[in-house]
C-alpha positions as CSV (number, residue, x, y, z in Angstrom):
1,X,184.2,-2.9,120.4
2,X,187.1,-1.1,120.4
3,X,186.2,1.4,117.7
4,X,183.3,2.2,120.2
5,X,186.2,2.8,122.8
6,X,188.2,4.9,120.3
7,X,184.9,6.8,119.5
8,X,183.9,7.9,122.6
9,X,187.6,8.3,123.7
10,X,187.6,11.4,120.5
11,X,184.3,12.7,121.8
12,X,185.4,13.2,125.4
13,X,188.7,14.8,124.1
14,X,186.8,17.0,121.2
15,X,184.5,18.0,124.0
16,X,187.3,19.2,126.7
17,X,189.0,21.0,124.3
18,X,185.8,22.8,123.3
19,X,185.0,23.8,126.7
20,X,188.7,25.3,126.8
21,X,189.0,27.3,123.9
22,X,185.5,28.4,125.2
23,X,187.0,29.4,128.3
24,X,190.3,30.8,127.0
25,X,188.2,32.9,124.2
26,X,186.4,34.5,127.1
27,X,189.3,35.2,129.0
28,X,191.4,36.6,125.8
29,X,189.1,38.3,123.6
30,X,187.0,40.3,126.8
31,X,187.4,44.1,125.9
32,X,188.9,44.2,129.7
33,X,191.4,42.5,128.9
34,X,192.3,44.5,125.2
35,X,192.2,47.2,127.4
36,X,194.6,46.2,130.0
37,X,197.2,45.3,127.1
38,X,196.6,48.0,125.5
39,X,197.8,50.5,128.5
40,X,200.6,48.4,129.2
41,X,201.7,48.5,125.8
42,X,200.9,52.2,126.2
43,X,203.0,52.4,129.2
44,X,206.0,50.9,127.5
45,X,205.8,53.8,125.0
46,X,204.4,51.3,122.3
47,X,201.0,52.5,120.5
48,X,199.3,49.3,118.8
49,X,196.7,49.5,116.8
50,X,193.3,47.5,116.8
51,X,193.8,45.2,114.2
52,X,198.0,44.8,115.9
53,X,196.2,44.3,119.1
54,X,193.7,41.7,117.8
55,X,196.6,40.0,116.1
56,X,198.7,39.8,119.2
57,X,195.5,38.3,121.1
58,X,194.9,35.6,118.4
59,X,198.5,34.8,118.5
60,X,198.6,34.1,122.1
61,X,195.1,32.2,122.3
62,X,196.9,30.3,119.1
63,X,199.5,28.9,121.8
64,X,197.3,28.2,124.8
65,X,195.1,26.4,122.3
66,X,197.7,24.4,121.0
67,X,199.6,23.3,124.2
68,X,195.6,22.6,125.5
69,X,194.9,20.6,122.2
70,X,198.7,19.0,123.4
71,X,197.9,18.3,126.7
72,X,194.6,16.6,126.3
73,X,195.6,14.1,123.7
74,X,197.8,12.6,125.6
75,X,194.9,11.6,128.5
């Protein structure tokens, strides 16, 4: 019984933090959203790169991912 508990416990949590990173990949990786970085960074006198800019995007999904994966363990 409680290995059932514990099971379906993992599959709830594997399933919430799937819809997120769904979400937050959507929100970080629309070309909108490389574009709006990309002028600000433009703005500030900084010229990145694609590859920099794809970097800088993984980076920052990397964090919201982790403090997600954070949060939802501890439900």
């Amino acid at each position: 019984m409680p290995n059932q508990l514990l099971n379906k416990k993992m599959t709830e949590n594997a399933f919430q933090i799937s819809l997120i990173a769904a979400i937050y990949f959507l929100l970080f990786a629309h070309p909108i959203v490389f574009n709006l970085v990309d002028k600000l960074f433009e703005m500030t006198g900084i010229q990145l790169g694609d590859t920099v800019l794809t970097i800088i995007h993984s980076v920052i999904f990397a964090i919201f991912f982790f403090y997600t994966v954070r949060y939802v363990s501890t439900l």
